[in-house]
N, C-alpha and C positions, 0 to 999 in steps of 0.2 A: 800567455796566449799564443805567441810563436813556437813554444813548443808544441803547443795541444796540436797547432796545427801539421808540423810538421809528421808527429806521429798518427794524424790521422791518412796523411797522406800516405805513409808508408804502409800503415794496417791496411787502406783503399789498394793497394798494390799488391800487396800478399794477398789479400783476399781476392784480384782480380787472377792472379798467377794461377794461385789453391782451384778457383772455377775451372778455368781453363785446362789445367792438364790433372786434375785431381781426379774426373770420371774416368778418362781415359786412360789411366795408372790401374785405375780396381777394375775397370772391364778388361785389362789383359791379366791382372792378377784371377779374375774369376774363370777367363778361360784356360788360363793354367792348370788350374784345379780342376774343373771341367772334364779336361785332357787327362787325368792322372785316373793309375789304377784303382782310387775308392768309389771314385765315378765309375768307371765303368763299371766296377763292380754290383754299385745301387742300381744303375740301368739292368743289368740282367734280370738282379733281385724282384726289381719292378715289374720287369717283364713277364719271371716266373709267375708271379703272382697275380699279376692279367690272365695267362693261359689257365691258372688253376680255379679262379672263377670261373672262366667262361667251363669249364669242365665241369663244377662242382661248385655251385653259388652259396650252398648250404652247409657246407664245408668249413673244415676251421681252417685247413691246410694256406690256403691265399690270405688266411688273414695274418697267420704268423710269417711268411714269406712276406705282405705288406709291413709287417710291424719289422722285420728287421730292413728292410725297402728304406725305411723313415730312421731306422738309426746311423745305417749308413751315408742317406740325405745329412744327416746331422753332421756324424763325424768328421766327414768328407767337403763338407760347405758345397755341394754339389748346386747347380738351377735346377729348382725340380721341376721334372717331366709329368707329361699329363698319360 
C-alpha cells in the first residue's frame, strides 16, 4: 500500500509537470514549422488558388492548385489558413 502510494504521488507529479509545459513545448514546436519554407510555401499555393477562383469559379485550375494547397498542409504540418 506504501508503495501504491508513493508512486501515485510521483505519476500526480509528472503528470502535473507534462500539463504545464507540455502545451507550451508543441506551441513553439508548431511555430517553428509555421516559420519554415513548406509553410510558406502552402500559403502561396493557398493563395494561388483563392485568386484563381475568384477569376474562374468554373475552372479546374484552383482546384488543382487547392489540392496541392492540402498536400503541402499535410507534408508540412503547417495551421491551416482560411
Amino acid at each position: 500500500m506504501r508503495y501504491f502510494l508513493i508512486f501515485a504521488v510521483i505519476f500526480l507529479i509528472l503528470g502535473l509537470i507534462l500539463a504545464i509545459y507540455l502545451p507550451a513545448y508543441l506551441e513553439k514546436k508548431q511555430k517553428l514549422r509555421d516559420g519554415s519554407l513548406g509553410c510558406f510555401e502552402y500559403q502561396e499555393m493557398l493563395q494561388m488558388s483563392k485568386e484563381s477562383f475568384q477569376l474562374n469559379s468554373t475552372g479546374s485550375k484552383w482546384k488543382r492548385e487547392g489540392m496541392a494547397a492540402a498536400g503541402l498542409l499535410k507534408k508540412h504540418g503547417c495551421t491551416p489558413q482560411e
